[in-house]
mmCIF file of the C-alpha atoms, coordinates in Angstrom:
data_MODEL
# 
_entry.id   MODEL 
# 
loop_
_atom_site.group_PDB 
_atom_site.id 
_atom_site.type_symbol 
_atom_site.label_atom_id 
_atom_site.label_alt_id 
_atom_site.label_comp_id 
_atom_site.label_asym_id 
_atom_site.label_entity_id 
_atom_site.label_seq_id 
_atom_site.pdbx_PDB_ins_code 
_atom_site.Cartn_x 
_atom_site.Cartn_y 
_atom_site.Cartn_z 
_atom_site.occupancy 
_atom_site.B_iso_or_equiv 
_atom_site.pdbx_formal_charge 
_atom_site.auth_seq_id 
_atom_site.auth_comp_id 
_atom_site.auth_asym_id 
_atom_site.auth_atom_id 
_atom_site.pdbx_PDB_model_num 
ATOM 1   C CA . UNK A 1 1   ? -31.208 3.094  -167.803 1.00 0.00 ? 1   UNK A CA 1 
ATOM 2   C CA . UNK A 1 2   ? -29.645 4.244  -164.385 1.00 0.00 ? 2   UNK A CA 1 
ATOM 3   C CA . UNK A 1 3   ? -30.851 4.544  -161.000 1.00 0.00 ? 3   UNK A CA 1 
ATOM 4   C CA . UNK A 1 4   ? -32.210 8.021  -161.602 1.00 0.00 ? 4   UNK A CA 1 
ATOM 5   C CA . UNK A 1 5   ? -33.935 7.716  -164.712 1.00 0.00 ? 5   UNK A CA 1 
ATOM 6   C CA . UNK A 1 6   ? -35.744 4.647  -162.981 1.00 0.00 ? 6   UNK A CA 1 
ATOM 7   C CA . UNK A 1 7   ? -36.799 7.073  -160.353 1.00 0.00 ? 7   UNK A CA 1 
ATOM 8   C CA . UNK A 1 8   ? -37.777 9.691  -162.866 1.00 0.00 ? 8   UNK A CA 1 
ATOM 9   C CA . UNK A 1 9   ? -39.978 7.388  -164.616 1.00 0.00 ? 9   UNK A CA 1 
ATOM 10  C CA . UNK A 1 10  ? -41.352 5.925  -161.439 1.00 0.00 ? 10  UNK A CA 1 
ATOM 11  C CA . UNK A 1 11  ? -42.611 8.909  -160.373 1.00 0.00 ? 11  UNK A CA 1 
ATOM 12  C CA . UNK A 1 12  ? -43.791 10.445 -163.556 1.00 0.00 ? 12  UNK A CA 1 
ATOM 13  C CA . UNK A 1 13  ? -46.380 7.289  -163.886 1.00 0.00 ? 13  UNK A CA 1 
ATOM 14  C CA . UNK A 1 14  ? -47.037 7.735  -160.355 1.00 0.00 ? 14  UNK A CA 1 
ATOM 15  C CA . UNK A 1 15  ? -47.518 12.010 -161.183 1.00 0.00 ? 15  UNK A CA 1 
ATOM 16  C CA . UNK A 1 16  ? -49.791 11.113 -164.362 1.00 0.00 ? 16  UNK A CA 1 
ATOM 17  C CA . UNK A 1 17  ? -52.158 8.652  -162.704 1.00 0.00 ? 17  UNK A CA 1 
ATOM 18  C CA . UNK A 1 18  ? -52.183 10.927 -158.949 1.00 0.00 ? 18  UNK A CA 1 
ATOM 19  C CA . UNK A 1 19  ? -52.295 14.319 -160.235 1.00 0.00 ? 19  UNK A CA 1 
ATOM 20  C CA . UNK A 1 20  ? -56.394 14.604 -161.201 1.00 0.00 ? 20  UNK A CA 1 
ATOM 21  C CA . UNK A 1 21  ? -57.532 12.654 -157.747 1.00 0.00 ? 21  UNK A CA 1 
ATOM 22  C CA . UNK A 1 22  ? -55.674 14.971 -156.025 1.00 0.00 ? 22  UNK A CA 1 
ATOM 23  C CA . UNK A 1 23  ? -56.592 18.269 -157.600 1.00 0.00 ? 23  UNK A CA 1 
ATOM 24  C CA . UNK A 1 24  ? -60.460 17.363 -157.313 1.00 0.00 ? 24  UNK A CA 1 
ATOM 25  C CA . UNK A 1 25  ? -60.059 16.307 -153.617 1.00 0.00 ? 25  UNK A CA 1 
ATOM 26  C CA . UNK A 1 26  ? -57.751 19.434 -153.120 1.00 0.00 ? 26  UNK A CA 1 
ATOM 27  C CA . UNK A 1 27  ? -60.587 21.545 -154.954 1.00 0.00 ? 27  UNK A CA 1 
ATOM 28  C CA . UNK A 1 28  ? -63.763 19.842 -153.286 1.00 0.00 ? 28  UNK A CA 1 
ATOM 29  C CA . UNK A 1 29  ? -61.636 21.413 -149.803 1.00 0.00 ? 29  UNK A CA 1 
ATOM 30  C CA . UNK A 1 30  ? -60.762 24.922 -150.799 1.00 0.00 ? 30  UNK A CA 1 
ATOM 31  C CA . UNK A 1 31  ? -63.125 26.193 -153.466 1.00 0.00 ? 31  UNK A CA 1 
ATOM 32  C CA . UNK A 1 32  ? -60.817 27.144 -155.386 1.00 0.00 ? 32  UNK A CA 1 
ATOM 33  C CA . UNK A 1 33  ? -59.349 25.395 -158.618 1.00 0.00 ? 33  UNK A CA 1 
ATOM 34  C CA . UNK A 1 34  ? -56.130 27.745 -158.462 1.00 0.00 ? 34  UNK A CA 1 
ATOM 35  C CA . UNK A 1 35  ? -55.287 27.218 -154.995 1.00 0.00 ? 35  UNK A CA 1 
ATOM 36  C CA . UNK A 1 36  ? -56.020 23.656 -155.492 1.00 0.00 ? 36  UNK A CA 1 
ATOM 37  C CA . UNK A 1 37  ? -53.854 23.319 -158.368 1.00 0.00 ? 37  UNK A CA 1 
ATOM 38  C CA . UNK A 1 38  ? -50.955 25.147 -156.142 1.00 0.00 ? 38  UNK A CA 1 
ATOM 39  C CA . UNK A 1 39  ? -51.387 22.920 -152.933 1.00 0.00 ? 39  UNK A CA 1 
ATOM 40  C CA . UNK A 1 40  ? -51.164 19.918 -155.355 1.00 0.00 ? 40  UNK A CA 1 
ATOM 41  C CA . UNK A 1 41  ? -48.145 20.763 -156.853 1.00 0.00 ? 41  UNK A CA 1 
ATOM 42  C CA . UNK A 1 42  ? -46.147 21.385 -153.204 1.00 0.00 ? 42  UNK A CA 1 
ATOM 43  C CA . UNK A 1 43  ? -47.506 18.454 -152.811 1.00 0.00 ? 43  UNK A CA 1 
ATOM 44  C CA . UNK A 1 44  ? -45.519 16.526 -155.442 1.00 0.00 ? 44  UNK A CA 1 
ATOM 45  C CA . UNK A 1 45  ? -43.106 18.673 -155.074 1.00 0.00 ? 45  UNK A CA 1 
ATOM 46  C CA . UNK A 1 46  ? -42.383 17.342 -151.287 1.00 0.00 ? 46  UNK A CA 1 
ATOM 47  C CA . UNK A 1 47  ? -42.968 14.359 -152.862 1.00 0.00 ? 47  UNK A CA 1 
ATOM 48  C CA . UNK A 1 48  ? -40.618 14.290 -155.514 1.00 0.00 ? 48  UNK A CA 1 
ATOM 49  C CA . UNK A 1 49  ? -38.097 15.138 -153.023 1.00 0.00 ? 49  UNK A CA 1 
ATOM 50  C CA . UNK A 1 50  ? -38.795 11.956 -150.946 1.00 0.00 ? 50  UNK A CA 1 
ATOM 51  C CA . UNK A 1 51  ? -39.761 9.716  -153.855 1.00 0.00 ? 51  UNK A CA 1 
ATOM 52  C CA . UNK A 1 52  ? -36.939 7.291  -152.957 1.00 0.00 ? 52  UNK A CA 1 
ATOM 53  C CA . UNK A 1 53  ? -38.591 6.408  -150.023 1.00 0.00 ? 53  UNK A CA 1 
ATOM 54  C CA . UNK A 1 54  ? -42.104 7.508  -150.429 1.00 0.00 ? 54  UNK A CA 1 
ATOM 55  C CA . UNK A 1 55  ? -41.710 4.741  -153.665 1.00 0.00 ? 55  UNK A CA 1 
ATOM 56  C CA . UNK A 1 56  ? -41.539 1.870  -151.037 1.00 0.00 ? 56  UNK A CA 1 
ATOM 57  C CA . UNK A 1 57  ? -44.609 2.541  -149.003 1.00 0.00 ? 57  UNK A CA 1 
ATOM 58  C CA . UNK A 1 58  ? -47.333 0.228  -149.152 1.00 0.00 ? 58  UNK A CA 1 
ATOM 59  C CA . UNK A 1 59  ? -49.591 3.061  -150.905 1.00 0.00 ? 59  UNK A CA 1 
ATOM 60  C CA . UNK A 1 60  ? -47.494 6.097  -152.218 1.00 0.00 ? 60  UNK A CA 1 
ATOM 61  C CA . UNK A 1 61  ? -50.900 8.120  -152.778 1.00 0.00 ? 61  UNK A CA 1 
ATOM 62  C CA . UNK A 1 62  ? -51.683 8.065  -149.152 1.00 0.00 ? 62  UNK A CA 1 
ATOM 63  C CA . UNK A 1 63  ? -48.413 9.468  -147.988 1.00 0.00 ? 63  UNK A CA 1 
ATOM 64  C CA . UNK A 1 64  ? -49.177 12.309 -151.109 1.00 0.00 ? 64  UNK A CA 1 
ATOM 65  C CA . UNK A 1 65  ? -52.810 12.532 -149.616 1.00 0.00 ? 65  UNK A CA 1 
ATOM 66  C CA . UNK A 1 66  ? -51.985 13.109 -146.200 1.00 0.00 ? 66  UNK A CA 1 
ATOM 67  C CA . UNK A 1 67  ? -49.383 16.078 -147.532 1.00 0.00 ? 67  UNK A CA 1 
ATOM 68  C CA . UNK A 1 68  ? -52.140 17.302 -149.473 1.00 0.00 ? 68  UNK A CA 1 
ATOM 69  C CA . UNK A 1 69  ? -54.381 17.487 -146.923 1.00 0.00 ? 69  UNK A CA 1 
ATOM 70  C CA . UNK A 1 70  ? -51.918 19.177 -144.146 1.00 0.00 ? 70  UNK A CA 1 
ATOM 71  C CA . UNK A 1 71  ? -51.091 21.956 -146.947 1.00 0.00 ? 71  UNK A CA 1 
ATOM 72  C CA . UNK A 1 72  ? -54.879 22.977 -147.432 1.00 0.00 ? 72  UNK A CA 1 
ATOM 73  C CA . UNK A 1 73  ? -55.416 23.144 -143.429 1.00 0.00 ? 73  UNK A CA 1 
ATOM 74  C CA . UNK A 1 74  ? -52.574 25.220 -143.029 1.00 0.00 ? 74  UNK A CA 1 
ATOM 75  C CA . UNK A 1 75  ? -53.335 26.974 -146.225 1.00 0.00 ? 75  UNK A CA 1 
ATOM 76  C CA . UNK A 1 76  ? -56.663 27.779 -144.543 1.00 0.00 ? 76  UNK A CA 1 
ATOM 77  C CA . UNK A 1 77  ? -55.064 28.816 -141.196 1.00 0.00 ? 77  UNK A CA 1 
ATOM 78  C CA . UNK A 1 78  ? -52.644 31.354 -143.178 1.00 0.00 ? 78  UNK A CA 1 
ATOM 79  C CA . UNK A 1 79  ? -55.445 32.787 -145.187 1.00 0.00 ? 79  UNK A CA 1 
ATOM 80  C CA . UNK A 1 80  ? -57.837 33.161 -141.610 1.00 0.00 ? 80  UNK A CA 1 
ATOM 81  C CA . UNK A 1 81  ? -54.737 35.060 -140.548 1.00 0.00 ? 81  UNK A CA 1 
ATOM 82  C CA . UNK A 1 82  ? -54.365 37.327 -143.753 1.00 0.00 ? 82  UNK A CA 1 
ATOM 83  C CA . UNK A 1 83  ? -58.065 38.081 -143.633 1.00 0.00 ? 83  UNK A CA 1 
ATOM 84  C CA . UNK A 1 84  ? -57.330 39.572 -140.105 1.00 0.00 ? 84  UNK A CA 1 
ATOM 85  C CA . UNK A 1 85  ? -54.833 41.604 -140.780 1.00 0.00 ? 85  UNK A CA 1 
ATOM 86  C CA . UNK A 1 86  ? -54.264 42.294 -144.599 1.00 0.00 ? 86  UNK A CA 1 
ATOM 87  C CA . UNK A 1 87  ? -55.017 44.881 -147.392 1.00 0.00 ? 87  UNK A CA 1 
ATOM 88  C CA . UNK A 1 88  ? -58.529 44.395 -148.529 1.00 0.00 ? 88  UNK A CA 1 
ATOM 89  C CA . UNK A 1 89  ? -58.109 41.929 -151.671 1.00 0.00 ? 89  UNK A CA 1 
ATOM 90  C CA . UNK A 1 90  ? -58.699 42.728 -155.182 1.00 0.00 ? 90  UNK A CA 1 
ATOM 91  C CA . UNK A 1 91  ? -62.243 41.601 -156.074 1.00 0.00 ? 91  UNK A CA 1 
ATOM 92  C CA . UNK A 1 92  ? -62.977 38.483 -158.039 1.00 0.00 ? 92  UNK A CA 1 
ATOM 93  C CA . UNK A 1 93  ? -65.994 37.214 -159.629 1.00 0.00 ? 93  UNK A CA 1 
ATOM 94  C CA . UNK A 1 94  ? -68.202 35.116 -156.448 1.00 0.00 ? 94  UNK A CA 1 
ATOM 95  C CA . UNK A 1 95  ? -67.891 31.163 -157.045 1.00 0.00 ? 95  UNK A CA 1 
ATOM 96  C CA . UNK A 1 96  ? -70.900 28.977 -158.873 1.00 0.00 ? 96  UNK A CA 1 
ATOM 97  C CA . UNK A 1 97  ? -74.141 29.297 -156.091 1.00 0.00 ? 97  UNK A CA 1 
ATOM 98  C CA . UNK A 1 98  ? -73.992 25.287 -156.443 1.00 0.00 ? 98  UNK A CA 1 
ATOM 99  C CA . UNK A 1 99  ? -70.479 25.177 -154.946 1.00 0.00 ? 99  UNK A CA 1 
ATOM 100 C CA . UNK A 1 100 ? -70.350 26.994 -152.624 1.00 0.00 ? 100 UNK A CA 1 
ATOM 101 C CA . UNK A 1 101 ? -73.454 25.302 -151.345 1.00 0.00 ? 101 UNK A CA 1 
ATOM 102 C CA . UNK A 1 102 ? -72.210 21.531 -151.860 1.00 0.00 ? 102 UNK A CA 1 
ATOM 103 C CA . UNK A 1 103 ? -68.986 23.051 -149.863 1.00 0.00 ? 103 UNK A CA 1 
ATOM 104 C CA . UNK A 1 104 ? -70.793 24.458 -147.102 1.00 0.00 ? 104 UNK A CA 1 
ATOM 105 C CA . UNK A 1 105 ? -73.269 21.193 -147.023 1.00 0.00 ? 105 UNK A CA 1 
ATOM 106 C CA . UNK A 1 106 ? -70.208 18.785 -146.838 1.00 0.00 ? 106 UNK A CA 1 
ATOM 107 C CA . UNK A 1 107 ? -68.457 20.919 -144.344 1.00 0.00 ? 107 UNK A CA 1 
ATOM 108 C CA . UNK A 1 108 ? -71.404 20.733 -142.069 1.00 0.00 ? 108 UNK A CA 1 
ATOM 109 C CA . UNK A 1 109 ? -71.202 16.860 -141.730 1.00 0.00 ? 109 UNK A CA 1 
ATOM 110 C CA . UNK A 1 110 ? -69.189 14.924 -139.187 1.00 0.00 ? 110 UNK A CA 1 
ATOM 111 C CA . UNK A 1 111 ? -65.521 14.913 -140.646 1.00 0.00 ? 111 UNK A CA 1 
ATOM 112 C CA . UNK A 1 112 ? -65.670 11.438 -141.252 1.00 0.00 ? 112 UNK A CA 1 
ATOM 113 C CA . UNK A 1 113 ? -68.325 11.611 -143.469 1.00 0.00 ? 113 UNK A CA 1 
ATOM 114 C CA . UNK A 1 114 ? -67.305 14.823 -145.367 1.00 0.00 ? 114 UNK A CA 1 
ATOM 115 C CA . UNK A 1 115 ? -63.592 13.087 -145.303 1.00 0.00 ? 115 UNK A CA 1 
ATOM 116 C CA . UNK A 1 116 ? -65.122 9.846  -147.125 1.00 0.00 ? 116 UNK A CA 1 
ATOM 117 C CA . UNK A 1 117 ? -67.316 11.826 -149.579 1.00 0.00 ? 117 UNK A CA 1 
ATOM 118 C CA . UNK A 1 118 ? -64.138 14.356 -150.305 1.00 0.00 ? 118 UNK A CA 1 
ATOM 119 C CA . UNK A 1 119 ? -62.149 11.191 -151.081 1.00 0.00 ? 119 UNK A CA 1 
ATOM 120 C CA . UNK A 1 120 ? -64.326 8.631  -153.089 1.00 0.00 ? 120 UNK A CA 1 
ATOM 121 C CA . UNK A 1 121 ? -66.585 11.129 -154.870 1.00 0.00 ? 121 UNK A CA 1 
ATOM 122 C CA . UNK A 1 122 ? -64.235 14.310 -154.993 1.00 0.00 ? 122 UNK A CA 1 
ATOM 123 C CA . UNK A 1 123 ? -60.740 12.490 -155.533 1.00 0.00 ? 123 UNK A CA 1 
ATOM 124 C CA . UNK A 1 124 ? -62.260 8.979  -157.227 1.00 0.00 ? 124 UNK A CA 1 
ATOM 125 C CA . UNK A 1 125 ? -61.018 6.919  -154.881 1.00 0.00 ? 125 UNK A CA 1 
ATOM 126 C CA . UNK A 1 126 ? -62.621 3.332  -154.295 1.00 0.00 ? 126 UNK A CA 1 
ATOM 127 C CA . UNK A 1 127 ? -64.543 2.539  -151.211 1.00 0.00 ? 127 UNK A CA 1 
ATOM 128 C CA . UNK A 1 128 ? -61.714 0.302  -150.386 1.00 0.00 ? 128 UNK A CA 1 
ATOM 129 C CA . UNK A 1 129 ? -58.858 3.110  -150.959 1.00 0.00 ? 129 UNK A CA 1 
ATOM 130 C CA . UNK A 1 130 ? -60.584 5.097  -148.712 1.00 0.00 ? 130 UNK A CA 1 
ATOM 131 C CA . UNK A 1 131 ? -60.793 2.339  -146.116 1.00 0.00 ? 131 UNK A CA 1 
ATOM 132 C CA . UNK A 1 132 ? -57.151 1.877  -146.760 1.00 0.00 ? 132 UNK A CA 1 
ATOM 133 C CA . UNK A 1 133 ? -56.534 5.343  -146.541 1.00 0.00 ? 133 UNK A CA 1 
ATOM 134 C CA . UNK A 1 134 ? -58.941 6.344  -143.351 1.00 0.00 ? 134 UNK A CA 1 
ATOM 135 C CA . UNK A 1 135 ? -57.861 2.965  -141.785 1.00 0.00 ? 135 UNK A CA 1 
ATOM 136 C CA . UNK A 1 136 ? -61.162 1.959  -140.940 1.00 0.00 ? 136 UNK A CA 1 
ATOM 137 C CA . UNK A 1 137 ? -63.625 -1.198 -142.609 1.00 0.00 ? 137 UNK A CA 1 
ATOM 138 C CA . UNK A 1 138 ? -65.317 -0.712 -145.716 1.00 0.00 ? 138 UNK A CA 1 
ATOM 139 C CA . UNK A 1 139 ? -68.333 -1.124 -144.361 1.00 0.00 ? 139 UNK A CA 1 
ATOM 140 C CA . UNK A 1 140 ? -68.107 1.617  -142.506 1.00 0.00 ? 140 UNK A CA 1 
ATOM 141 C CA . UNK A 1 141 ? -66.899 3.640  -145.246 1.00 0.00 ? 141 UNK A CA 1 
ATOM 142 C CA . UNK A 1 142 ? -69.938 2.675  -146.954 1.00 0.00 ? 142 UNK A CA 1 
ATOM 143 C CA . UNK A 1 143 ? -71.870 3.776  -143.903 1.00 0.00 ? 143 UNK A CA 1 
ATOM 144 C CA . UNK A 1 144 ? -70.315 6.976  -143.830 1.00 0.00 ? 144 UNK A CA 1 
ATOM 145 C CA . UNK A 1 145 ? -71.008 7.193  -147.581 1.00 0.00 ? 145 UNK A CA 1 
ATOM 146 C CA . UNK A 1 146 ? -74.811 6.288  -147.147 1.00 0.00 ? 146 UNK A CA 1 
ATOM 147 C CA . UNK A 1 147 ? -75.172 8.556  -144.238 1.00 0.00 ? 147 UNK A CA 1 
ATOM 148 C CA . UNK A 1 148 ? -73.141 11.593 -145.590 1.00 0.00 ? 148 UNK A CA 1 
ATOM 149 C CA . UNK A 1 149 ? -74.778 11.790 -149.119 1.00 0.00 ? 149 UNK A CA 1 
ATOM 150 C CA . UNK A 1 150 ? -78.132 11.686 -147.554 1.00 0.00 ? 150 UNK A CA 1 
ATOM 151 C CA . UNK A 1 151 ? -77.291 14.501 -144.931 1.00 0.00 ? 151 UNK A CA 1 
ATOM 152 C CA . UNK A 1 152 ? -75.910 16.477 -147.511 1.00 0.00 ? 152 UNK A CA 1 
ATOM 153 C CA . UNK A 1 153 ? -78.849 15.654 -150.032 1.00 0.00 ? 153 UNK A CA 1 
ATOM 154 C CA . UNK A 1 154 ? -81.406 17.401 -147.543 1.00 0.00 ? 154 UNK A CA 1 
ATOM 155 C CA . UNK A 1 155 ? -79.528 20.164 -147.015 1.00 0.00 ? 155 UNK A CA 1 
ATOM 156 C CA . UNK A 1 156 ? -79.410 20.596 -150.344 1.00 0.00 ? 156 UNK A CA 1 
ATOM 157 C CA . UNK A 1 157 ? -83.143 20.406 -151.248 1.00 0.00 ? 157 UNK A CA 1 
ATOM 158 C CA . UNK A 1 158 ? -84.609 18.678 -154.124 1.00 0.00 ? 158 UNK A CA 1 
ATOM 159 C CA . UNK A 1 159 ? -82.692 19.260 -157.515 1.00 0.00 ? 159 UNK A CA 1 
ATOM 160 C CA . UNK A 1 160 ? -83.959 21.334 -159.985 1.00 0.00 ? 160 UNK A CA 1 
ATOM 161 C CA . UNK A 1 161 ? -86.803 20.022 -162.910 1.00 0.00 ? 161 UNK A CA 1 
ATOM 162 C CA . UNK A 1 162 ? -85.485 20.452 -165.790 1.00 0.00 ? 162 UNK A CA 1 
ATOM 163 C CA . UNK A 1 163 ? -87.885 21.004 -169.076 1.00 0.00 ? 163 UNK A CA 1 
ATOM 164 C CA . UNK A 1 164 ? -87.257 17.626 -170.028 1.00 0.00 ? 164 UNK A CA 1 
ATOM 165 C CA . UNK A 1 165 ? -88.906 16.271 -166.567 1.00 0.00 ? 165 UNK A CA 1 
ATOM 166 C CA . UNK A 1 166 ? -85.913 14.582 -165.140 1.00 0.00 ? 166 UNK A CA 1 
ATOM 167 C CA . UNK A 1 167 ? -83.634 16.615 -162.092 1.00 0.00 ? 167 UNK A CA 1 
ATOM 168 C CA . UNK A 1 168 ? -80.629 18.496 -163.468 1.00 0.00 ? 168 UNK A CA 1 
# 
């Protein structure tokens, strides 16, 4: 096996085990599984194109995260822009009531917090990944967990009863 089929195997491992993380954190941010799906493949796309050095960083997933992250905020700024001065868009059927209030309860918490829930809960990332990854302690990761979950929880309201008795 040469050079390049090492690389091409490297990174398909590294595509297989990434790709689902980073499509739920990408949708948990936009709303959107499309988009998401898009912004996640630019993503390993710019990747790809770096792998041979990307490869040799401590944690490969963070330098794909951070990408990741960059294309759905600027995604967001071109689409503000758009909305300003486009053609009316084509309608679409309105997003799950329950999303779009989870979204709009996560993006009313302190970044930090929406940041840590996006990542361990949305993506499936360990407490210690996102430490890694946020470069703070764990503990306060856990904090921001604690804290974010239960902000976002009252917001929320209680969950529904289902017929069997037990929240849905």
């Amino acid at each position: 096996m040469d050079a390049q089929d090492d690389r091409s195997a490297s990174f398909d491992s590294y595509f297989r085990s990434s790709r689902q993380p980073l499509v739920a954190m990408a949708y948990v941010m936009t709303g959107d599984l499309q988009v998401a799906q898009d912004l996640t493949q630019e993503a390993f796309l710019r990747t790809w194109s770096r792998w041979r050095h990307v490869s040799t960083y401590d944690d490969p997933k963070a330098w794909t995260r951070r990408v990741l992250y960059n294309l759905v905020v600027s995604n967001a700024r071109r689409d503000r822009v758009r909305r300003r001065s486009g053609p009316v868009p084509v309608p679409v059927s309105p997003p799950d009531e329950s999303h779009l209030m989870l979204a709009a309860a996560l993006r009313a918490l302190p970044r930090n917090q929406m940041m840590a829930i996006v990542l361990h809960d949305g993506a499936g990332m360990s407490v210690h990944e996102v430490a890694l990854d946020m470069k703070v302690p764990e503990g306060t990761v856990k904090s921001w967990l604690s804290r974010g979950r239960a902000e976002a929880a009252a917001k929320l309201g209680p969950a529904p009863i289902g017929r069997d008795g037990h929240a849905d």
